[in-house]
Structure formats: C-alpha cells, structure tokens
N, C-alpha and C positions, 0 to 999 in steps of 0.2 A: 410546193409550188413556189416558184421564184414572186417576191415580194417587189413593190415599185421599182426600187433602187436599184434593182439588176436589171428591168428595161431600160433603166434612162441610164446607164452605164453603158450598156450595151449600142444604145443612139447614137449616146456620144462619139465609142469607138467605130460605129461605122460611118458615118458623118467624115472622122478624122480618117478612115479608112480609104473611103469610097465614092465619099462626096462630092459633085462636082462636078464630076468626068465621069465617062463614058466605063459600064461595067460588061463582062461577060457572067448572061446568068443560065442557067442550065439547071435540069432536076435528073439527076442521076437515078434515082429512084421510081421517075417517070409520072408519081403524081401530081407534077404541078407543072410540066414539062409543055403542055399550050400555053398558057399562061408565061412561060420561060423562054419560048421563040419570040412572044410578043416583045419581048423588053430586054433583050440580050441585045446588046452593044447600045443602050441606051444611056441616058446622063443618069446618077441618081443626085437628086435635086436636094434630097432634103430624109434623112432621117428622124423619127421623134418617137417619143412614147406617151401616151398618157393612160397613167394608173399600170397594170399588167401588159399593154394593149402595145403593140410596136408595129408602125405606121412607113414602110417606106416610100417615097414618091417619089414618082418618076414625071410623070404631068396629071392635070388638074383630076381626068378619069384614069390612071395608073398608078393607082395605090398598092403595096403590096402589104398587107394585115397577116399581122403574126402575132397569135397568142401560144406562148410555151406550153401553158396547162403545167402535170404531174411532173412530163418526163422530158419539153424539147429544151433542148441545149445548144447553143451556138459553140464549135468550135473555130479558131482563129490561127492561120500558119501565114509565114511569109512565103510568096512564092518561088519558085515554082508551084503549083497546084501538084500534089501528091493524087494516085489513082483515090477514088471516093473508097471509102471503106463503111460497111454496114447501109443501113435505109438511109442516106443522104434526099432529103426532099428538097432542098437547094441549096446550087451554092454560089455561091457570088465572089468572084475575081475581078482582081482591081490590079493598080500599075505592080505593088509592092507585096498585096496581101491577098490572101482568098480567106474563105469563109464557108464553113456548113454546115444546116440547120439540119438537127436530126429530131424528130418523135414528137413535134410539136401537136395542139390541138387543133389549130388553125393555122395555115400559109394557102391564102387567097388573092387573086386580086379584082380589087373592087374602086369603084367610084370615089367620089369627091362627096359625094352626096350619103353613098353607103358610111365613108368615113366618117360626116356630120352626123349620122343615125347612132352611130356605133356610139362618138362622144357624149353625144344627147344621152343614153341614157346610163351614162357612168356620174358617179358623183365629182366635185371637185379635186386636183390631182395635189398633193401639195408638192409637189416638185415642177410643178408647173407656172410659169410668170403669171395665167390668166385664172388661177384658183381661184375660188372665191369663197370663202369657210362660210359664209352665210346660207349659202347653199344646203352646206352638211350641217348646219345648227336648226335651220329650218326643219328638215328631217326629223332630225335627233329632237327636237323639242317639242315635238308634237304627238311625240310615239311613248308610247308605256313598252317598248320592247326593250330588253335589258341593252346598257349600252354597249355591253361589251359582241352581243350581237350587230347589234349597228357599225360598229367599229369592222367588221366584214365585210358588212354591204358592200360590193359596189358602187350601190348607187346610191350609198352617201360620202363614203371617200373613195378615192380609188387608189389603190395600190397599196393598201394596208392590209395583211397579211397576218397570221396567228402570231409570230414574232413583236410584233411592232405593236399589234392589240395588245399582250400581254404586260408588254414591260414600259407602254404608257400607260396604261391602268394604273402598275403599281407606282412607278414615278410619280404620278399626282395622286396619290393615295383613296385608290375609287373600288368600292367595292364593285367587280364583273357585272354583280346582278341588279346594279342600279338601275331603275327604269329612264332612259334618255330624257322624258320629261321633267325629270326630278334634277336635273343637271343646273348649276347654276350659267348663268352665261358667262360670268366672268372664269367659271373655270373653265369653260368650254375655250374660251380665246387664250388660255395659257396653253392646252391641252395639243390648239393646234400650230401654236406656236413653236411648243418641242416638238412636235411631229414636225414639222418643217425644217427644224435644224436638225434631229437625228437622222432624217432620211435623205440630207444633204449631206451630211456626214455619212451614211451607207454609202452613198452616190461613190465619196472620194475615197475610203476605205474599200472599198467591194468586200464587206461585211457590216453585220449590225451588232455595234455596243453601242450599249446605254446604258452603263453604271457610271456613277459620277467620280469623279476622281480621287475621293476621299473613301471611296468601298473598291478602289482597284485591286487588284494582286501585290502589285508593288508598295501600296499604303498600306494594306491590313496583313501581309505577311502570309497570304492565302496560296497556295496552288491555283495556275492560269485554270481556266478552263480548256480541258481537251475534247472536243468531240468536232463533227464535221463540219458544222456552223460556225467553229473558232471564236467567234463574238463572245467578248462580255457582259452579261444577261442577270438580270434577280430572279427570273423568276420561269421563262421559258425554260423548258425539257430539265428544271431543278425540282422536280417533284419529290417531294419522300428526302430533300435532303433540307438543311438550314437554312434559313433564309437569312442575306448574307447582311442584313439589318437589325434583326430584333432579335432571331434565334430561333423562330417559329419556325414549323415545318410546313412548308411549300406545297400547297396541294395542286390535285391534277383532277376535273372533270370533264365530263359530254356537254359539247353545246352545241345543238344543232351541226351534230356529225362533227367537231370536230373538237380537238382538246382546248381545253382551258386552265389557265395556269393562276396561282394566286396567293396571296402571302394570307391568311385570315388576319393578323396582328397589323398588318398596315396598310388594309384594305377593309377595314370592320365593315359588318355587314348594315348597309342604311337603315 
C-alpha cells in the first residue's frame, strides 16, 4: 500500500496539473460515472492529501476522496487523452495532461463535512503544515500497545506505512516491541522530527531512503540496493541478510497481520 509520501506527491502533481481551471472528468469504467456528470467541466479548486487520504475539491460539498488501498494507481500522459485501457474508474483531463485512476479502494464524492469526519479520525499527518505530534504522543503515551503497532495506526499518525515504521525504529534505536507508554518524550519529539524530514524527503525523491550517509553504497563500498522500492533501507524487506551496522542478522516477524522488520543488536529488547 502506498505510504504518505506518494499521496501528497501525487497532490502536488495534480494541483500543478489541473488546478485551477476547469477539468473534463468521466469514469470509463462506469463506476463513478454520476458522480462524474456532476463535476465534468468544473474548476478543480484545490487538491490535497492528508496521511493515505487524497482529497479533491471542486466546491465546499464537491469533494472527490480517493484511497488507493493495495492496488489503485494513478497513471499520468500528456494529452491528447489515449482510448481508456483496463478498469479506468476516472479520469481527469486537463489543458496539457490527463490522468487515470485504476483499482483504488475508494473514489467517492462526498461533503465538506464527510471530509471533516474522515480527517477527525485520522491521526496527525506529518506532511501536513497543521500536524500536531501532540496529538500522536497523547496516544502513544497512554497505551501499553507495542509502539511499533501504533506507529500503523492511523489514528495516531497518518500516513506511516510498514516502510517508514520499520526504518524509524531502527534509526532511533527502539526495540518494535516497546510498549508506547514506556517511550520517553523527549524521544518521541526526535522520533517525529525525522519522520517529518524523511517523508519530506519521500515527497521530493518519490522513494523512501533512510540510511544516513556514512552507511551509503557509495561510503561503505556495498552493492546499491536492487528491488522494486529502490530505496535505501537497514532494515525493511533486509531479513535473513546483515544488517548494514553491526553485522547482526535482520529479522522478520508478524504483527498484527503484517511484517516487521528489525535489527536485534540495535534495537535490544527494553
């Protein structure tokens, strides 16, 4: 599932796309295709995302909400607009460029008020100007649930992702199965600090590295990392191999359905 950084890339691009002026929107697909009469040749006002969540406005009740989930993807051509190819559930043409969302889990449109509901119960975004980490400390500080569970939640951060979980843990050298309450707060306010600059740095990469520059490829004389994430990483999808610190072998377990990744040597157990 796409992490923060790829909705609010994604905003950005249509924003700089579509923004402004008047769009042609249509659902080839037919699923969203009332909803698509309403608002074809309309302005789009305002693109945004907060946490997974991608927000588009057209006016104050013409919001159009799009959660990717697993599998939806936005593709991006200049136009002319090519025939739709595969499930297109919409697409959006603009003066220069068109647009089509395929396989997402939600493309709805809803209120001013649905959107306020929707934000309500997301946690704070850190890609967002109006975050507020106080919010996600509250949480996290209250809870005996391990942190690196809460580090999912949405509804204490939003748009933190198994990626971004994994390799802030080891960054701030946190054993996964620390109970949130047990967190100091001062680490907490480092914690979300580097979250705020690496997924700002996702943002402008459209990928996530997080090794610091003295464990590069280029410092330690290592082979880049090859696989479909391309990112520079300690410790995500590096199971069963060294960990590129201490030497230790990289483990990989279940946490509430999904993998967890982690160095034992620089993450001791609390």
């Amino acid at each position: 599932m796409p992490e923060g950084h790829t909705l609010h890339r994604l905003a950005r691009s249509h924003q700089r796309l579509f923004g402004k002026a008047p769009v042609a929107v249509s659902s080839p697909q037919g699923r969203f295709e009332a909803s698509a009469k309403l608002l074809d040749g309309l302005v789009l006002q305002r693109a945004e995302a907060h946490g997974k969540h991608l927000f588009h406005r057209y006016g104050p009740d013409q919001v159009v909400h799009v959660h990717l989930g697993l599998y939806g993807t936005f593709s991006e051509s200049p136009v002319p607009a090519a025939p739709p190819r595969g499930q297109v559930r919409m697409r959006l043409v603009g003066a220069t460029h068109y647009t089509d969302l395929r396989g997402p889990n939600a493309c709805e449109l809803i209120t001013g008020a649905e959107v306020r509901a929707i934000r309500a119960r997301l946690g704070p975004d850190p890609l967002r100007r109006d975050a507020d980490p106080e919010l996600a400390w509250t949480r996290i500080s209250r809870s005996r649930t391990p942190l690196a569970a809460q580090l999912m939640d949405q509804k204490t951060v939003a748009g933190v992702g198994n990626v971004y979980r994994a390799e802030l843990l080891y960054r701030h050298g946190i054993d996964p199965m620390l109970p949130g309450r047990s967190l100091p707060r001062e680490q907490w306010d480092a914690m979300w600090a580097d979250l705020v600059a690496l997924m700002r740095d996702g943002v402008r990469r459209g990928r996530i590295d997080t090794v610091r520059p003295e464990h590069e490829p280029k410092a330690t004389g290592r082979a880049p990392r090859q696989d479909r994430h391309g990112g520079e990483v300690y410790v995500y999808r590096r199971h069963d191999q060294d960990c590129l610190v201490c030497g230790d072998t990289v483990r990989k377990a279940d946490l509430a359905g999904r993998n967890l990744y982690w160095c034992p040597t620089c993450q001791p157990a609390f």
